[in-house]
Backbone as ProteinMPNN parsed JSONL, in Angstrom:
{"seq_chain_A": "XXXXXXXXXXXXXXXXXXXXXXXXXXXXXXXXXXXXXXXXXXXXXXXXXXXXXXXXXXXXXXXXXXXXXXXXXXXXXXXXXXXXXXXXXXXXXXXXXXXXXXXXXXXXXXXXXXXXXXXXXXXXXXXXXXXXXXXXXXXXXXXXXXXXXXXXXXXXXXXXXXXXXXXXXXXXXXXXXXXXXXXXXXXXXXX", "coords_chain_A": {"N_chain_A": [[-29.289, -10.488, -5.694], [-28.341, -8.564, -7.919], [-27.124, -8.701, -11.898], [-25.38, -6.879, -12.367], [-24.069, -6.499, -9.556], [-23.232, -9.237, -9.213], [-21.222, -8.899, -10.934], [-19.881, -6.889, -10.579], [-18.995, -7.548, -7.865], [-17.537, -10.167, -8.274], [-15.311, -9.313, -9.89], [-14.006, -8.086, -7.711], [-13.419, -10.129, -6.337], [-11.309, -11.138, -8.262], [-9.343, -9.157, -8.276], [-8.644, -9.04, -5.56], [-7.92, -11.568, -5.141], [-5.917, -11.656, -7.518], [-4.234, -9.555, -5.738], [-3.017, -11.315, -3.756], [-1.672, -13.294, -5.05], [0.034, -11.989, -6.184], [1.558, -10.706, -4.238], [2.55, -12.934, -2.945], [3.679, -14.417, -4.312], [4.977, -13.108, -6.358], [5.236, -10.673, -9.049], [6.057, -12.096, -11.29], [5.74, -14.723, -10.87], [3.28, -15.114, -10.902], [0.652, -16.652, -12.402], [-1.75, -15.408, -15.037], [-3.198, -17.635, -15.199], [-3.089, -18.974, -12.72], [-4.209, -17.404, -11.52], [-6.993, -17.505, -12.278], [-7.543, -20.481, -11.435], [-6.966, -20.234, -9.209], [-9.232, -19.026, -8.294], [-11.256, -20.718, -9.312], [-12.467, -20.548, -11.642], [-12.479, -20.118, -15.369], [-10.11, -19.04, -17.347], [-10.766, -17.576, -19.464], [-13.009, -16.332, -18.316], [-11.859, -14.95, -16.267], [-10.194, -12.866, -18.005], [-12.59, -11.659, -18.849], [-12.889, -9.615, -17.112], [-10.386, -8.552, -16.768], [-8.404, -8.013, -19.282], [-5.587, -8.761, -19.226], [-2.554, -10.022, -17.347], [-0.909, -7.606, -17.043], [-2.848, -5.573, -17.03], [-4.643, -6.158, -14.639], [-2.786, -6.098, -12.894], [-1.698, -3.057, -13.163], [-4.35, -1.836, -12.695], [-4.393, -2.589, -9.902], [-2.464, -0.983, -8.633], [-3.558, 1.59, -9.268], [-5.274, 1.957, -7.769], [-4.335, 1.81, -5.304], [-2.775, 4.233, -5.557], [-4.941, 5.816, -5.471], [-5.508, 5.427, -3.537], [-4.03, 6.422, -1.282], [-4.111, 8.731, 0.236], [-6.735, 9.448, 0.836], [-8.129, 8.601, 3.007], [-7.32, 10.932, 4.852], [-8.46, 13.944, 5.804], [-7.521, 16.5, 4.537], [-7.614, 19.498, 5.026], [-7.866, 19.729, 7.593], [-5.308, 18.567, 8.52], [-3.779, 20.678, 7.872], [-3.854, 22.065, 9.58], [-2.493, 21.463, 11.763], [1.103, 20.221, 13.475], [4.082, 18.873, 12.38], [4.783, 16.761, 13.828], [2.206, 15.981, 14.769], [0.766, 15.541, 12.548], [2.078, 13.074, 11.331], [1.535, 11.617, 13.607], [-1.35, 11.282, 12.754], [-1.535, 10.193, 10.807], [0.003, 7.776, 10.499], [-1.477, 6.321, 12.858], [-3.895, 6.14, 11.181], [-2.864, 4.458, 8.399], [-1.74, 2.502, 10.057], [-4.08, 1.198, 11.426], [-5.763, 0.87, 8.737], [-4.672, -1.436, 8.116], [-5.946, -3.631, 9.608], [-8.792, -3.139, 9.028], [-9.111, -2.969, 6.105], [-8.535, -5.101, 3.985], [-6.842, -5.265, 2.105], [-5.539, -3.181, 1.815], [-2.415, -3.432, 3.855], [-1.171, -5.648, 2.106], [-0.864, -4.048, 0.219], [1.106, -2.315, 0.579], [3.425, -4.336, 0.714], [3.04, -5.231, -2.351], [3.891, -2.499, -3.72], [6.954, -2.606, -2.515], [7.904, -4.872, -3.633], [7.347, -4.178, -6.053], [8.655, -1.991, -6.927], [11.437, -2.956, -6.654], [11.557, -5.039, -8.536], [12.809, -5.852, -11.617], [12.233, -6.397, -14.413], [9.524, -5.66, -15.404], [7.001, -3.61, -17.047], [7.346, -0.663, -18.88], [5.017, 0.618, -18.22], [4.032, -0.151, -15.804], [6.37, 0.444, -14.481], [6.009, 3.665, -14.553], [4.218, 3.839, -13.419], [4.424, 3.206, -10.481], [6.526, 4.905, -10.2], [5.154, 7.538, -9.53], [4.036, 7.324, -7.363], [3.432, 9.388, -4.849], [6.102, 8.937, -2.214], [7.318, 10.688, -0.908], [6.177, 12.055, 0.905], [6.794, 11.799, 3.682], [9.523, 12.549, 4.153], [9.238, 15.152, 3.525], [7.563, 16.432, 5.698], [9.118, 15.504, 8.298], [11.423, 17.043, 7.068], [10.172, 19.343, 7.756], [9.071, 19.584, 10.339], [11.671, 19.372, 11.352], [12.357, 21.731, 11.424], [10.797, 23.342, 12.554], [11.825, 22.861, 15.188], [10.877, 20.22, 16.519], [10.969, 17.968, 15.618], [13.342, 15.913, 15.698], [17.084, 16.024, 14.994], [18.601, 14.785, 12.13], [19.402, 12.592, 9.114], [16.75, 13.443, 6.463], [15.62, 12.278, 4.931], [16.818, 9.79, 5.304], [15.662, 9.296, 7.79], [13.119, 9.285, 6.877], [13.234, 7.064, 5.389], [13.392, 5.167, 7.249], [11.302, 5.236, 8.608], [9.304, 4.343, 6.832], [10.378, 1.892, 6.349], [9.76, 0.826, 8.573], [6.45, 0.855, 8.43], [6.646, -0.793, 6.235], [7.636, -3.108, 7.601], [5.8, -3.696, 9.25], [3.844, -4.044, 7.617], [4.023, -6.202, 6.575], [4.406, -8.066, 8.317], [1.828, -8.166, 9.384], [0.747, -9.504, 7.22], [1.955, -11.912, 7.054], [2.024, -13.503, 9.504], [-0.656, -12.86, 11.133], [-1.443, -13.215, 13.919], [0.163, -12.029, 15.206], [-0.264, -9.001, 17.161], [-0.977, -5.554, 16.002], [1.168, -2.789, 16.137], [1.332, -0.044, 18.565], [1.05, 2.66, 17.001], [1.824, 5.559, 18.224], [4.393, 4.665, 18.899], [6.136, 4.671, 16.751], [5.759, 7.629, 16.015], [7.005, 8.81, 18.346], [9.885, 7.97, 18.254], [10.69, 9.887, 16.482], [10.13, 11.993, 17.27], [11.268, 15.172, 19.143]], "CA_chain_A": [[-28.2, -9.692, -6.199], [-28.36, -8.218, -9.49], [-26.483, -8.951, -12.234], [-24.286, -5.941, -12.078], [-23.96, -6.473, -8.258], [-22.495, -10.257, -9.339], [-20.186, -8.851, -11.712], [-18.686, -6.323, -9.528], [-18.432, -9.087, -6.572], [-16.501, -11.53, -9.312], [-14.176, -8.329, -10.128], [-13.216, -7.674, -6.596], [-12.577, -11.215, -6.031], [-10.437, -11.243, -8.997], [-8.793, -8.138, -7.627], [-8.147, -10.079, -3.914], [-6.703, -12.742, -5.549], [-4.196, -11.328, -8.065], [-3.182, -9.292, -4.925], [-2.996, -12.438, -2.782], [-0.883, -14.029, -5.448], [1.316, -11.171, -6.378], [2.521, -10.646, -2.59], [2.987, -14.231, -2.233], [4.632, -15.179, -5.751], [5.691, -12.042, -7.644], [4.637, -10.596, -10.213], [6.356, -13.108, -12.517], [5.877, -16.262, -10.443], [1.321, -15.14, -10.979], [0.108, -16.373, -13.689], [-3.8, -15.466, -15.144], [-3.977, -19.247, -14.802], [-3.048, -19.362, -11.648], [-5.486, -16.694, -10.451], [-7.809, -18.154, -12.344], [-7.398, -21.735, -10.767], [-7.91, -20.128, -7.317], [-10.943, -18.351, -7.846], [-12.428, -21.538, -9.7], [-13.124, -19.986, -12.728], [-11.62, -20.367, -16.26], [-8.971, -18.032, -17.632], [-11.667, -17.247, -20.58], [-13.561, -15.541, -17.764], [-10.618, -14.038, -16.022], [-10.368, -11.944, -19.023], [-13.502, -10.713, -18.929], [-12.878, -8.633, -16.569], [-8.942, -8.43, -16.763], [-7.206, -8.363, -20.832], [-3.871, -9.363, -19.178], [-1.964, -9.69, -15.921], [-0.502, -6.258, -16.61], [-4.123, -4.671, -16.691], [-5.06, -6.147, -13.421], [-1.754, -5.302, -11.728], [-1.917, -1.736, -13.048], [-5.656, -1.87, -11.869], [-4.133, -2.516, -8.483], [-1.391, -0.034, -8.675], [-4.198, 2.513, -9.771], [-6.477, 1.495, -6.867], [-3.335, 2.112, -4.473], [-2.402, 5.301, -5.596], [-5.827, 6.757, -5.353], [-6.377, 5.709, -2.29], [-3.342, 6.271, -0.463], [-4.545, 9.659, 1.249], [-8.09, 9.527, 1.196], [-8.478, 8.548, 4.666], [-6.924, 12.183, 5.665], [-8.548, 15.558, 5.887], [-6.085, 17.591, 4.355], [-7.988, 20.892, 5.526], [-7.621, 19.559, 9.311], [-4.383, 18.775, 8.836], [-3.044, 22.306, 7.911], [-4.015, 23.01, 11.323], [-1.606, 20.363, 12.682], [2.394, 20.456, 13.484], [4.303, 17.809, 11.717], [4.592, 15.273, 14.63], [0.467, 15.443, 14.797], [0.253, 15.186, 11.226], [2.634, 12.114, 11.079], [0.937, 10.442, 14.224], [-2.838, 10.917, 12.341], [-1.513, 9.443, 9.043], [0.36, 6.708, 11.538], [-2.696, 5.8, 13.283], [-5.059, 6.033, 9.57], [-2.468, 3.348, 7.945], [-2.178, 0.876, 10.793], [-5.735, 0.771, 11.379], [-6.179, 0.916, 7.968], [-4.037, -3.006, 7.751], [-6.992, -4.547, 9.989], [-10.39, -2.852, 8.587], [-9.275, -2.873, 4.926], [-7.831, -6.862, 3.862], [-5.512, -5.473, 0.972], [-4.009, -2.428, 2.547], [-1.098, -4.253, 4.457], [-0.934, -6.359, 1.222], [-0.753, -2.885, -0.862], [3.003, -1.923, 1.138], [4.241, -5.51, -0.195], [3.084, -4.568, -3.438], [4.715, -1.7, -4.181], [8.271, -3.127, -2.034], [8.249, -5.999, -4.547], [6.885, -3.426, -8.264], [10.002, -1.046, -6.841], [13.0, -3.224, -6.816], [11.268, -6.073, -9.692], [13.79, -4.903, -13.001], [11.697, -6.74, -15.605], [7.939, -5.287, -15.741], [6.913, -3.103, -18.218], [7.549, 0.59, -18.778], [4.035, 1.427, -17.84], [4.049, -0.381, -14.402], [7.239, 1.355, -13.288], [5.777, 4.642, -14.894], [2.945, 4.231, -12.382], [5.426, 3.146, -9.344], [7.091, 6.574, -9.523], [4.151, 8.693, -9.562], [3.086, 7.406, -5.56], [4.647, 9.721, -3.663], [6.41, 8.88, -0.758], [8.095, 12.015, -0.194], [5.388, 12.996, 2.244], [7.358, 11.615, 5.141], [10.609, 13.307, 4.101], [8.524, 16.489, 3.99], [6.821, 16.176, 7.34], [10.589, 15.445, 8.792], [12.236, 18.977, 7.435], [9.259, 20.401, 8.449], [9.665, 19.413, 11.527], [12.965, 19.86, 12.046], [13.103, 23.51, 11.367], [10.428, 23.999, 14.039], [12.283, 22.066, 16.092], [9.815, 19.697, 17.277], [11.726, 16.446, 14.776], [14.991, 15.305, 15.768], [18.474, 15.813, 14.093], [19.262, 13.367, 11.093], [19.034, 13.061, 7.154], [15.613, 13.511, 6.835], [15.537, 10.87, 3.827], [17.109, 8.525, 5.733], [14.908, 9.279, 8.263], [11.576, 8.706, 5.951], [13.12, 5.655, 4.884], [13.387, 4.511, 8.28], [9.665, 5.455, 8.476], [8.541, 3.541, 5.651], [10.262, 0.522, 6.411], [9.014, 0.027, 9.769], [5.418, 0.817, 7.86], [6.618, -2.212, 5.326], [7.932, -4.118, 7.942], [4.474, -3.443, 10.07], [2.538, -4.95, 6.91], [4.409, -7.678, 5.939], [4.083, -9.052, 9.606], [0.509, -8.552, 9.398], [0.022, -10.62, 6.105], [2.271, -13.43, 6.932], [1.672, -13.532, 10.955], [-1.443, -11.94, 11.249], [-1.774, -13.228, 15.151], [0.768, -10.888, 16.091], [-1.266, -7.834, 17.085], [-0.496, -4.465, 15.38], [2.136, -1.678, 17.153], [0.903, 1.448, 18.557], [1.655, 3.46, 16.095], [2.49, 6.08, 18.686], [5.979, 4.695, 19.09], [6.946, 5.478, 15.9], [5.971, 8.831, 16.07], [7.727, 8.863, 19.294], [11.129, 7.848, 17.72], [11.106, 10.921, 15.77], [10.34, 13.493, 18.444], [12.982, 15.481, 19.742]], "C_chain_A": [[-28.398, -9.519, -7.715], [-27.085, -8.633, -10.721], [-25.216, -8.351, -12.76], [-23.665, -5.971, -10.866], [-23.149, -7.986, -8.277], [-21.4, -10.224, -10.249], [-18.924, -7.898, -11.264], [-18.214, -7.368, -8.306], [-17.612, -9.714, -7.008], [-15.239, -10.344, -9.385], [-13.44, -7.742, -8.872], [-12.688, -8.827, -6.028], [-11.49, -11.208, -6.771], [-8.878, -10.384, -8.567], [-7.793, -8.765, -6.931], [-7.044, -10.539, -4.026], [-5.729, -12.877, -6.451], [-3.466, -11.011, -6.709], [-2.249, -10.282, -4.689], [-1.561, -12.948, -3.385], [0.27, -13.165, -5.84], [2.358, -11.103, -4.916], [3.095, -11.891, -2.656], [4.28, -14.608, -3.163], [4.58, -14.206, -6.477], [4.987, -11.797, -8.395], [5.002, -11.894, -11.391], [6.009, -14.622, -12.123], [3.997, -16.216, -10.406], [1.272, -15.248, -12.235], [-1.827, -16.361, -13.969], [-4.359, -16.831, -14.613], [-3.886, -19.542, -13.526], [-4.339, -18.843, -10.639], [-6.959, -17.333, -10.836], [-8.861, -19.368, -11.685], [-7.913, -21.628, -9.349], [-8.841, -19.321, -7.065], [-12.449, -19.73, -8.34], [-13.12, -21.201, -10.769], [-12.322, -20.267, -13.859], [-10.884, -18.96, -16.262], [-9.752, -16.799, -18.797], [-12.656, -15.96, -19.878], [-13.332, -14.666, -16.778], [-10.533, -12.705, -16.988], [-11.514, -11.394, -19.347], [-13.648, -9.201, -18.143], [-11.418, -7.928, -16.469], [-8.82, -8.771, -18.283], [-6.206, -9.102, -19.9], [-3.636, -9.337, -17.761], [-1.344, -8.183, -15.726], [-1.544, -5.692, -15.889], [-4.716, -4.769, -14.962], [-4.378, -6.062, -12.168], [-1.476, -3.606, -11.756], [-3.079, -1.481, -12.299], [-5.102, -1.607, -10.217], [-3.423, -1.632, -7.591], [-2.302, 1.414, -8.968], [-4.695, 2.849, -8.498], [-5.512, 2.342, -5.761], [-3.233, 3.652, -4.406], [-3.59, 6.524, -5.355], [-6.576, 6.49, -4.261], [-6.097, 6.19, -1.012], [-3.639, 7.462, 0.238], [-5.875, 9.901, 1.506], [-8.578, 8.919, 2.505], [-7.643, 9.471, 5.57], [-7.886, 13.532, 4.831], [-8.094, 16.761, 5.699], [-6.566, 18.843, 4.815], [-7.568, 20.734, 7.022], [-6.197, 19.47, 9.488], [-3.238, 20.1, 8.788], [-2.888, 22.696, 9.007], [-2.88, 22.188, 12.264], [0.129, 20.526, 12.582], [3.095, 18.845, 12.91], [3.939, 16.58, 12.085], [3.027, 15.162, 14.669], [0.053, 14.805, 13.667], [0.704, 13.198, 11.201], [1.648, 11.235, 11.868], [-0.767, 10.304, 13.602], [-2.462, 9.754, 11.416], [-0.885, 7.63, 9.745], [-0.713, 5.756, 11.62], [-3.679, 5.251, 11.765], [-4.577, 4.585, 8.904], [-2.069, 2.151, 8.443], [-3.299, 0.636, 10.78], [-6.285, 0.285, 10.042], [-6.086, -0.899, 7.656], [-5.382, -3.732, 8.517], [-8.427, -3.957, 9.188], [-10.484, -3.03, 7.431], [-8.504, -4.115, 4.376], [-6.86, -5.758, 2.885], [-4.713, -4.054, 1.328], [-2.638, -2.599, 3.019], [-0.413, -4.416, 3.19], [0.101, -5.153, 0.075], [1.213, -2.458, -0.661], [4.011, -3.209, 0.633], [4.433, -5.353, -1.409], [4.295, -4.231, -4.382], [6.05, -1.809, -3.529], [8.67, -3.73, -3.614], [8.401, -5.114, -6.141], [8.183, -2.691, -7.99], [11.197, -2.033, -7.038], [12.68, -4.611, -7.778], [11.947, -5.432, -11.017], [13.054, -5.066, -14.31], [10.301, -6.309, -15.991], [8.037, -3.968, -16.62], [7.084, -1.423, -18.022], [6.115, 1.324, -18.097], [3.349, 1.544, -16.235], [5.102, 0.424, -13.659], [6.981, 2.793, -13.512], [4.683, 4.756, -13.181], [3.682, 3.763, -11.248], [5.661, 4.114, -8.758], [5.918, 7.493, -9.06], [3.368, 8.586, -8.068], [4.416, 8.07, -4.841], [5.143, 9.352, -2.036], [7.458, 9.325, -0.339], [7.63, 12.292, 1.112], [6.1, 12.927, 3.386], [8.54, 12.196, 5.236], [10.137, 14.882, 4.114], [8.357, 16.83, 5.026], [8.37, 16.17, 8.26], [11.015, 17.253, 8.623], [10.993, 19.661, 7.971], [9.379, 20.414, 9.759], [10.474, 19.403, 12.561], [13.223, 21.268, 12.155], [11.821, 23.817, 12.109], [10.722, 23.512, 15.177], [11.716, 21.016, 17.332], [10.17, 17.773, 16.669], [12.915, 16.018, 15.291], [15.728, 15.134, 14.956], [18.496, 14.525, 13.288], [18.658, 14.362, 9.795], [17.453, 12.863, 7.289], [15.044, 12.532, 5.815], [15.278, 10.107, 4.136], [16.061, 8.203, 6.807], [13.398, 9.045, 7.911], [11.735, 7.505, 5.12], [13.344, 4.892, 6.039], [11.804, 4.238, 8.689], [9.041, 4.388, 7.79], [8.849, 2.142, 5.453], [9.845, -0.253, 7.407], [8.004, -0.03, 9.409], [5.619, -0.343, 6.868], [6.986, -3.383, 6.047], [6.782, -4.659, 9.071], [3.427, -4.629, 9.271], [2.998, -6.127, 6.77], [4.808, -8.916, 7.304], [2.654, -9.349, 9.741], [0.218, -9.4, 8.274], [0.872, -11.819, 6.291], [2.201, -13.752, 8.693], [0.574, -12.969, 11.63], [-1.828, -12.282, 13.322], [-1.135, -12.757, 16.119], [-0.054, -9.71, 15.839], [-0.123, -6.792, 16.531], [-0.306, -3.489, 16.354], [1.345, -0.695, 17.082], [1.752, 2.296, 17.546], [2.234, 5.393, 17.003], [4.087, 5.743, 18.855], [6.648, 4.733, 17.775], [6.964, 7.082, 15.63], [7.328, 9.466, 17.653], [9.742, 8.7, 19.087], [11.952, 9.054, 17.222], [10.86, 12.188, 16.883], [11.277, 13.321, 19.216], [13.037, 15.8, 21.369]], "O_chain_A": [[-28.594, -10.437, -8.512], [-25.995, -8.885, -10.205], [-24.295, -8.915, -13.351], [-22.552, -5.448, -10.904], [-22.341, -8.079, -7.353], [-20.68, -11.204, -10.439], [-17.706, -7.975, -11.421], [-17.078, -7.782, -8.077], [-16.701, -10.005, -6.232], [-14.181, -10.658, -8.84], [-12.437, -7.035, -8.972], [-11.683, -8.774, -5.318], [-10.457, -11.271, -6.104], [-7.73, -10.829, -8.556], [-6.634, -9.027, -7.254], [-5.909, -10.365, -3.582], [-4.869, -13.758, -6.457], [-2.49, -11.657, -6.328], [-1.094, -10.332, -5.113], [-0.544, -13.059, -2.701], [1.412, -13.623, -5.815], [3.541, -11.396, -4.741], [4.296, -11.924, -2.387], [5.423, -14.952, -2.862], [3.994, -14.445, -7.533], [4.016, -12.519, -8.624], [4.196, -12.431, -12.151], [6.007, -15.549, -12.933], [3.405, -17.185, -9.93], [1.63, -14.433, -13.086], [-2.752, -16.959, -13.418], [-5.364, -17.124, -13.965], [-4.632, -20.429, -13.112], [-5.017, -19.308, -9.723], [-7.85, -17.605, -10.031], [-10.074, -19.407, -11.481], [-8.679, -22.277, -8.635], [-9.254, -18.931, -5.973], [-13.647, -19.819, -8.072], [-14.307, -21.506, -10.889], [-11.242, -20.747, -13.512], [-11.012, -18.04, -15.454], [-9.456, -15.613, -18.943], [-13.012, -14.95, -20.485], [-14.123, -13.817, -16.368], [-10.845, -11.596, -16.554], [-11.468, -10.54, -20.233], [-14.228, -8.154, -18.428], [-11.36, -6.758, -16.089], [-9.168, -9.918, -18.563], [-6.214, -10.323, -20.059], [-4.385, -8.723, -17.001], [-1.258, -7.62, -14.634], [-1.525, -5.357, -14.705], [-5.088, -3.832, -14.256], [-4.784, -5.989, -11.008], [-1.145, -2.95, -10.768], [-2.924, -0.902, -11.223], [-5.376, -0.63, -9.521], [-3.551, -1.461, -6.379], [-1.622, 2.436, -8.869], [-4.565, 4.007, -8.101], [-5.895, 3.448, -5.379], [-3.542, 4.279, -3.393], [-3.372, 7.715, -5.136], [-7.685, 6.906, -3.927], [-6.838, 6.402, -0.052], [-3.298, 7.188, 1.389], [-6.15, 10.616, 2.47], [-9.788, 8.969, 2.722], [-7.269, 9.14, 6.696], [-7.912, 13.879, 3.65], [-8.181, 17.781, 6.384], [-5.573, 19.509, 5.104], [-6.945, 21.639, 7.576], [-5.682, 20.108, 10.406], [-2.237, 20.34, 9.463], [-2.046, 23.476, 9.453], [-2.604, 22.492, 13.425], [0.506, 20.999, 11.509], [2.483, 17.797, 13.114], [3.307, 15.687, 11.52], [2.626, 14.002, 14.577], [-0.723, 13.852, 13.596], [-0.117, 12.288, 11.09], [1.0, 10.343, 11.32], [-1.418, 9.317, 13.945], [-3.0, 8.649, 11.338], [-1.381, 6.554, 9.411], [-0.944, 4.78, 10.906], [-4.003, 4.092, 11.507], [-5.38, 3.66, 8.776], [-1.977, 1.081, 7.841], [-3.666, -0.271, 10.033], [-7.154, -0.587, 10.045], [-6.996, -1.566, 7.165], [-5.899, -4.56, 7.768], [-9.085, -4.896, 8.74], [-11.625, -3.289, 7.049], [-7.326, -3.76, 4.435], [-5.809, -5.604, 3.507], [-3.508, -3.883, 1.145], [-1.746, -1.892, 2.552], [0.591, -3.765, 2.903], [1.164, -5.289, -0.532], [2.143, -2.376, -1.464], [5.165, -3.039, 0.241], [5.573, -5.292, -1.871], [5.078, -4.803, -5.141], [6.697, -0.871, -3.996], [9.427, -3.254, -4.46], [9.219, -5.302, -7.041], [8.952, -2.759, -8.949], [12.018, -1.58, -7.836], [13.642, -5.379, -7.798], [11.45, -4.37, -11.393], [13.109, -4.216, -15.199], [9.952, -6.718, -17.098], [9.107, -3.393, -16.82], [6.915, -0.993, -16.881], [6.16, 2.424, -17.546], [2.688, 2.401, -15.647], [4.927, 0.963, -12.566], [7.649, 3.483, -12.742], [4.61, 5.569, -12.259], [3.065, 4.538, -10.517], [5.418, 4.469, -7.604], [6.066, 8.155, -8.033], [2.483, 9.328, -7.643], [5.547, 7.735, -4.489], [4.532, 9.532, -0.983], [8.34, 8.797, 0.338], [8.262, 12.629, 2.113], [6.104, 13.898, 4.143], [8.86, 12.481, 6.39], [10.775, 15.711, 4.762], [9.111, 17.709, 5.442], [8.509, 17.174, 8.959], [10.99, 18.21, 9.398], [11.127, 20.647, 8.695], [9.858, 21.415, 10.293], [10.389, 19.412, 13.789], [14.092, 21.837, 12.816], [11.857, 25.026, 12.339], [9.998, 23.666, 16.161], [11.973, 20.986, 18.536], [9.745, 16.727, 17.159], [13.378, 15.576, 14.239], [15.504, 14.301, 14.077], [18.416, 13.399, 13.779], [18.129, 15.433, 9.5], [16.986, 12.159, 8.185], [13.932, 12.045, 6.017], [14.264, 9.448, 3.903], [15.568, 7.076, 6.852], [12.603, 8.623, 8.751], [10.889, 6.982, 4.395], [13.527, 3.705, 5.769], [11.308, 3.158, 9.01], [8.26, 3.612, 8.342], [8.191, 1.325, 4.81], [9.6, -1.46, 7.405], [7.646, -1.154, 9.762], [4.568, -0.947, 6.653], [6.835, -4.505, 5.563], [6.835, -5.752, 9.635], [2.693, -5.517, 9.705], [2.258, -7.107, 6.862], [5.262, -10.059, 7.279], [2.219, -10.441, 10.105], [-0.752, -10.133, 8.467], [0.517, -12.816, 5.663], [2.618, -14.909, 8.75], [0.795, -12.552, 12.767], [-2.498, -11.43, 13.904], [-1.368, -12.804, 17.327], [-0.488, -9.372, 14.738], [1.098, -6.951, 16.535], [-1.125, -3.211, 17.23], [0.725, -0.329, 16.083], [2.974, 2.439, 17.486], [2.891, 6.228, 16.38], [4.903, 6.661, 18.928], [7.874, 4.84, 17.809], [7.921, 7.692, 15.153], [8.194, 10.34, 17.672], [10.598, 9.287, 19.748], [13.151, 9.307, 17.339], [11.593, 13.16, 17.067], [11.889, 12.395, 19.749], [14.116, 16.027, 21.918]]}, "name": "protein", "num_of_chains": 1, "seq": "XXXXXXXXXXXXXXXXXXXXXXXXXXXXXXXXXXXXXXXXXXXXXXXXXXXXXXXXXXXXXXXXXXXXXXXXXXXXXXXXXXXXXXXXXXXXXXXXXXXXXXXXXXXXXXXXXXXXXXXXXXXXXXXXXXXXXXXXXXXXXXXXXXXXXXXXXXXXXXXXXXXXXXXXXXXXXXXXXXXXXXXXXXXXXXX"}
């Protein structure tokens, strides 16, 4: 392994294991030293690759946001009616909780960076900016071709999104319960 190839490896551990420790213990309850401590490394060399705990929770919050649709086809989906669209993106982000370790983790995340009051203007700057309209979109769309079922369509994409948070946060603290067809949530919403 090269010595660029051991410095990216060290930086994705580092990565891992802020997640690891943010889900588990907050942003405020992780400290550098802590992540430090459980990678086995000093704090001196923590910072080599991380300045601060902000940097490597924005890092993570960066990572998130640019990755959150890249496992869709947006040209294919044009071609699709809401409920198809919903059940691809369905299917893409369960699957996504077993093939990818910090996906699941990622929906804890951003639960915990959304309703945390004390982090810094630049973390909740980058909070807002992930949209998760899409599913309130996909809903009126749906409803006015009449293929969605009656309701607030809000309430209805926050019903969405918490069975998707309440999906991950069974997989990272129970992981030997297997993961729901993600058909029956699309199924909820058809009319």
């Amino acid at each position: 392994m090269t010595r660029q190839e051991q410095k990216e490896a060290r930086r994705e551990q580092v990565l891992n294991t802020g997640l690891d420790l943010f889900v588990r213990n907050g942003y405020y309850g992780t400290t550098t030293k802590d992540i430090a401590e459980t990678l086995g490394i000093s704090q001196g060399l923590m910072f080599h690759y991380f300045k601060s705990k902000d940097e490597l929770y924005m890092e993570l919050l960066t990572e998130l946001g640019e990755g959150t649709f890249n496992v869709f086809n947006f040209s294919e989906l044009t071609q699709m009616n809401p409920l198809e669209i919903f059940e691809k993106m369905l299917v893409a982000i369960i699957e996504s909780f077993h093939k990818h370790p910090r996906s699941a983790k990622y929906f804890i995340l951003v639960a915990q960076t959304r309703i945390c009051t004390r982090l810094t203007d630049e973390i909740r700057e980058k909070i807002k900016k992930l949209d998760t309209n899409i599913f309130e979109k996909l809903i009126t769309a749906g409803q006015a071709s009449g293929i969605i079922r009656d309701g607030d369509p809000k309430s209805m994409a926050g019903l969405v999104f918490s069975i998707i948070q309440g999906i991950a946060q069974t997989y990272v603290c129970l992981p030997d319960i297997p993961l729901p067809n993600p058909i029956w949530i699309v199924d909820m919403l058809r009319k």
